[in-house]
Every structure is written in structure tokens, then in C-alpha cells.
N, C-alpha and C positions, 0 to 999 in steps of 0.2 A: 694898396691897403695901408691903414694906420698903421704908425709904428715898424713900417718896414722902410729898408732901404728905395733909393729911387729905382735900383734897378732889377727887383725884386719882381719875381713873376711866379704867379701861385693860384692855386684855389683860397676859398675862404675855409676852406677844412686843411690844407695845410697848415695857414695863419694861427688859427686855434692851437694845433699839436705844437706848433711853435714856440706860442707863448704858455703852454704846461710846461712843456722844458722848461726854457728862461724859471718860470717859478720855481719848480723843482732842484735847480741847479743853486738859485739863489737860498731856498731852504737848505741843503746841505753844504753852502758854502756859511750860514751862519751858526750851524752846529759847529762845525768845524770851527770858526773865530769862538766861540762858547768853549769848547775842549781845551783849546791851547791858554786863555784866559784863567782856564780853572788849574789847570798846570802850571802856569806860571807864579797863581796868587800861591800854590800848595807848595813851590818852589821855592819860595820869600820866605813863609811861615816855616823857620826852621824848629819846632816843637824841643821840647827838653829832650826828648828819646828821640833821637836817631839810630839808623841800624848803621853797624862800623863804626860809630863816634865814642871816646872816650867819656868821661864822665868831666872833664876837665874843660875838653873841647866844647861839648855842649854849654856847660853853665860860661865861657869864652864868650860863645855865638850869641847866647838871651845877653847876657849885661850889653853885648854890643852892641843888641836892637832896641834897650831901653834907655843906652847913655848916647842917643842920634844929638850932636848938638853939644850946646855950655850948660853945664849943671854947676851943681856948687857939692862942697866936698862931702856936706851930710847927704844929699841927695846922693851922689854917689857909693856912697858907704850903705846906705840905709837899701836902695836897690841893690848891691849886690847881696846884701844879708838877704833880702825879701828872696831875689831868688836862687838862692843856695837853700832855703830852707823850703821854698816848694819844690825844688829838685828834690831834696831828701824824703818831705813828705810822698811824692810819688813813687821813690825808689822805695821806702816803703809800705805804702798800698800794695804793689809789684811782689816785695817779699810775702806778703801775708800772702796777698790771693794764690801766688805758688805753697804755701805752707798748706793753706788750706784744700788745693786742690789733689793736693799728694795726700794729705789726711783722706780725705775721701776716696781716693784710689786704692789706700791700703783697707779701709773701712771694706770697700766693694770686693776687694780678694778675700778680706777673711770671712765674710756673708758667702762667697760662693765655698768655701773651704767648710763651712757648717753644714750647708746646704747638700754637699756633695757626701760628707759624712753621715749626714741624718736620711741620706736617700736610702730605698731598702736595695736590696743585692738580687733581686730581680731582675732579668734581663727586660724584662714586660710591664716595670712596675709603671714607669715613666708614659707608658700607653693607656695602664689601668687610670691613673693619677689626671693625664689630658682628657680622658673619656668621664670621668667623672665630675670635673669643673664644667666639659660641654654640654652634661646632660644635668645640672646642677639644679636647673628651673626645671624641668619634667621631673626630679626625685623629689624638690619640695613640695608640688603641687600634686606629687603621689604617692604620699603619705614620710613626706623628708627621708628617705632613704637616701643614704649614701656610703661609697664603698668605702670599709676599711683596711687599714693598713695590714697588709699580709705578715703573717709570722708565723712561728711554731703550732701545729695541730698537736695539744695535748693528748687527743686520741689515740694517736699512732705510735703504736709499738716501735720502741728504739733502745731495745735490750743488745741488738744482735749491731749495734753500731760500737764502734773503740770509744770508750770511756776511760780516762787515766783518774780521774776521782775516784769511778766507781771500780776498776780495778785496784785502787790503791786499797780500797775499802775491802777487798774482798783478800788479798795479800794479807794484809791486819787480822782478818778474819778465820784466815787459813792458820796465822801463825798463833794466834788463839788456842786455837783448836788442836794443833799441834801440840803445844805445851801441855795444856790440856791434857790430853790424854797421854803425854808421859808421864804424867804425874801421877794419875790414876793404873798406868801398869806399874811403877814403883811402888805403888801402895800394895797394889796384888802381890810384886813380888817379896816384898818385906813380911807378907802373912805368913805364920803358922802351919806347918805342914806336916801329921802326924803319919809314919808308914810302918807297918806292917810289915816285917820281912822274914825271910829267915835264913838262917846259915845252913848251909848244905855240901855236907863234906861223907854224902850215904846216906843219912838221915836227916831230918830236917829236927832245926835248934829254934824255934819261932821268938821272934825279941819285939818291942816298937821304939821308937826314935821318931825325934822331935828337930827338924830342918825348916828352912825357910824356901819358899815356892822356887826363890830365882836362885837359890842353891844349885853348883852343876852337881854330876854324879860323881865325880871325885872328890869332894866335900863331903857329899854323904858318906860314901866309904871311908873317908879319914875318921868322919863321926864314928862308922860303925866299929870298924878298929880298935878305937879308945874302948866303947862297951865291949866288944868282946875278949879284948885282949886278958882281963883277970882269968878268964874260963877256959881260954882254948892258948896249948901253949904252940901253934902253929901260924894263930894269929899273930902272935907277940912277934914272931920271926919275920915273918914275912913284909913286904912295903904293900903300901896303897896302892901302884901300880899294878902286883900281883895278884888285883881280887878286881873280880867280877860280880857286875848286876844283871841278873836274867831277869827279867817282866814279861809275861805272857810268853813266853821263849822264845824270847828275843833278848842277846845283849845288847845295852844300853852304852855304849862310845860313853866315857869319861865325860869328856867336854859339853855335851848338853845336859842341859838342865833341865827338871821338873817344870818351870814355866813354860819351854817349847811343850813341853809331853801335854801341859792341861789347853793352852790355848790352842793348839792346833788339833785337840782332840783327836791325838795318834792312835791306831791301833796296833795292836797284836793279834799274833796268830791264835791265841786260846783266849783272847780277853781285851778291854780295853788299857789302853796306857798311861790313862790320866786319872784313875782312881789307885789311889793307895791303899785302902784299906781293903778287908777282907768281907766277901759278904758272896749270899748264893741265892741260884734264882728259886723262890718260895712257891713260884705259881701252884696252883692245883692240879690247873686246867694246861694242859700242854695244847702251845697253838707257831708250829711251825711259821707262819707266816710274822712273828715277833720274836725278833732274837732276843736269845739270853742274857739278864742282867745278870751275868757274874764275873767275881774280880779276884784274882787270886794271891796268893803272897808271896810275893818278887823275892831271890834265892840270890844272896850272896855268897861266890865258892872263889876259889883256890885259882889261880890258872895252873900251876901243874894238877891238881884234880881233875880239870876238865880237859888236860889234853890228855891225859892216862885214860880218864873214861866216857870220851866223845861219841862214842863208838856204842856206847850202851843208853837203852831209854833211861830218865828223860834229856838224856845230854845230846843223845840223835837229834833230836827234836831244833837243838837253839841252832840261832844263826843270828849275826850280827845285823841289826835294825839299820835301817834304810829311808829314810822319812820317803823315797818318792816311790817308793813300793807300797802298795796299798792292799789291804787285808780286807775282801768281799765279806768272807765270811769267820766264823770263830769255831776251831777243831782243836781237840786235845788228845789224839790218836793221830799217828802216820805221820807224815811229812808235813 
């Protein structure tokens, strides 16, 4: 066969596959020469940047490859200026484009940092948000509908949530209110309070006197004191201490005052405790089922009067008042 040796023995379907090799072999043998050519030329070409190379070394290397040969002195001066200043220029190309690419990195962190802030606190909002951009074309072509951003349902009652505003408000509100109405029992108790009494030492001595509501009972007795004392020479001897207030027969403790008697509308055993004056019930018509409006006039006596004659009506009768003992009803006989 062509192209084989003399001593070559074969079909002609050998010879063929034969010479595919040879071709095959000679195609990757001149890749191969092509590779190492382009390595060698990339090898020569020593570029301004180098990796590992100084800045010194490189601009060495370029002057080296452009002063091959005899130059003259401006030639050589004028080439190493030319390339000491496209080294610069590239070096800084090199600074900008890292300037700039770090600007845009911090650009890109603080877009996500807005993004992440302006997202809503939904667990599902991110689902609602991808579901409504994919279905973005079916909501305009029926009728533009698209979901909004979820927030606060004005509807729903949110009294029974913690509020520090609206409890501050209501603090404020309280302490209003409070003042408030000290103000106005002050006013009560500074008013006017006209009583009916009378001295009782066997007989009754009927007088009136003029106190103020938040007067205690000791006050008044020092008042009544002064008016009796011209008249009665027992008075004159005696202290404050030694005189007693009966009201409905009941004695009335020193220490409270007219204002508990009206506001807590106490009563007594024959009457109520928060009227002073004297007055009786007028009805015509007697009707068991409405008690009696009458008020009687409260007895200032002695205490040795009253321990001498305890024992006899109507001194049987008192007993020292008790705000948390309560009077059903209103009796002026018996216990």
C-alpha cells in the first residue's frame, strides 16, 4: 500500500484507520506547538502589573524592553517619563475602580438595610408580597386589584391591651378627680352648721349654736361651754372633757365630727344623726310602711350626772355610738 512501509502487511481498512491517526495525532501535536507559543509570547510580555512584583521592579522591566539597543539621552529620559506616568495612570484607574466598587457595596448594604426595615412583621408577609407580583397580570386585567400592605384593623377593640399613654392619661385623670373632690368636701366642711341642743341636768335648758360641719364634738362642747357658762355655775367648773353629747341616745365619742355624722348618714336609736335641728313627723295619714321623719334635740349633760343617774329613764336608754352597729329601726321606749 501507498505510504506504508516495505514491510507492511494489512487490509486496506487497516491503512485508512492508520492514516486518521497519523492525522489526529499531527492535529494535537500542532495545538500543542500553538499553546506553548502563546505561553512563551504571554511570558516576554512582562505588562506594568505583575502579581509579586514591586512597583519599582515593574517600571525596571518596561524601561528595559523599550531601551533594547543605543538611544540618546532625551530618548531615554523622555521613555522612562512616558512610562512612569502610564504606570501611574493605571495605578490610578486601579484606585478609582476599587473606590467605586466599595461605594456600591456599601450603596447595596444600606438598600438592603431600608428594605429590611420598611418590610412588615409578618411572618407571611413576604408570601402575600411574591403572590401578588406573580399574580400581578390577572389583578390588572381584573379589574387592577392588588393586595395591600397589612397593618392595624381600626375596627378592633384594643381597650383591654397595656397602653402607657393611655394609662398615663387616666392617672392624670384620677389625680384630677381626686383633688377635685377634696376640694369640694372642704367646702362642705367649712359650711355653716346651725344645732339645736339642750342642757340636761333633770330638766331640759333648750339653746342653738352656730359650728362649722367639720367641727369634731369636742369643739362644739368647748363652744357650748362658753354660752352656758354665764347661767349654769356647774358649767363654769367643770372641763370639756366632763360633758357629754347624746343624739338620738346615743353618746357621740369627742373625736368625731359632724361631717362623718352627715356624710355617712348615721343613725340613731330614736332618730337620725345627721340632722340638727328639731322637727316632728306632721303626717295625717299614718302609714307603717314609711318611717318617721323626726329629729330631736341632742342633750348636753354632766358625766358625773350621768353616772349618778344611768340607771333611770332616759339615761337607761344611751349607750355609746358605734358607726359599725346599725339601727333597722327608730324606738323611743325600752332598750
Amino acid at each position: 500500500m501507498s505510504g506504508m512501509g516495505d514491510g507492511y502487511v494489512g487490509t486496506s481498512q487497516d491503512g485508512v484507520r492508520i492514516r486518521r491517526l497519523q492525522k489526529q495525532r499531527e492535529a494535537e501535536r500542532r495545538k500543542i506547538q500553538e499553546l506553548k507559543s502563546k505561553t512563551a509570547s504571554g511570558q516576554e510580555q512582562s505588562g506594568l502589573l505583575q502579581f509579586g512584583s514591586s512597583s519599582c521592579e515593574i517600571l525596571d522591566t518596561a524601561f528595559k524592553k523599550e531601551t533594547v539597543g543605543l538611544v540618546t539621552r532625551e530618548e531615554y529620559v523622555e521613555k522612562r517619563v512616558n512610562i512612569r506616568n502610564k504606570f501611574e495612570e493605571e495605578e490610578k484607574e486601579k484606585m478609582l475602580k476599587l473606590l467605586q466598587e466599595e461605594e456600591e457595596l456599601q450603596q447595596q448594604k444600606r438598600s438592603k438595610k431600608r428594605k429590611i426595615k420598611g418590610s412588615s412583621r409578618l411572618s407571611f408577609a413576604e408570601d402575600l408580597d411574591d403572590g401578588s407580583d406573580e399574580d400581578d397580570g390577572d389583578n390588572k386585567s381584573s379589574g387592577n386589584l392588588r393586595y395591600g400592605k397589612l397593618g392595624k384593623d381600626p375596627s378592633v377593640e384594643t381597650n383591654f391591651l397595656p397602653d402607657s399613654e393611655r394609662e398615663a392619661e387616666e392617672q392624670a385623670e384620677r389625680e384630677r378627680l381626686k383633688k377635685q373632690w377634696i376640694r369640694e368636701q372642704e367646702q362642705i366642711k367649712n359650711e355653716p352648721l346651725q344645732i339645736t341642743y339642750s342642757y340636761w341636768d333633770g330638766t331640759g335648758h333648750r339653746r342653738v349654736i352656730q359650728v362649722r360641719k367639720g367641727d369634731a364634738i369636742g369643739n362644739f362642747l368647748r363652744a357650748v361651754q362658753q354660752q352656758l357658762a354665764p347661767d349654769f355655775r356647774e358649767i363654769r367648773t367643770t372641763s370639756v372633757e366632763n360633758l357629754l353629747y347624746v343624739k338620738e341616745d346615743l353618746i357621740i365619742p369627742h373625736q368625731h365630727s359632724f361631717y362623718e355624722l352627715i356624710i355617712n348618714k348615721a343613725r340613731g336609736k330614736s332618730g337620725p344623726l345627721f340632722h340638727f335641728d328639731v322637727h316632728e313627723d306632721v303626717r295625717t295619714i299614718a302609714d307603717a310602711t314609711i318611717e318617721k321623719d323626726e329629729s330631736h334635740a341632742g342633750k348636753v349633760v354632766e358625766r358625773h350626772w350621768y353616772e349618778k343617774n344611768k340607771h333611770i329613764f332616759p339615761a337607761s336608754r344611751w349607750e355609746i355610738y358605734d358607726p359599725t352597729k346599725k339601727w333597722e329601726r327608730y324606738t323611743v321606749h325600752g332598750d
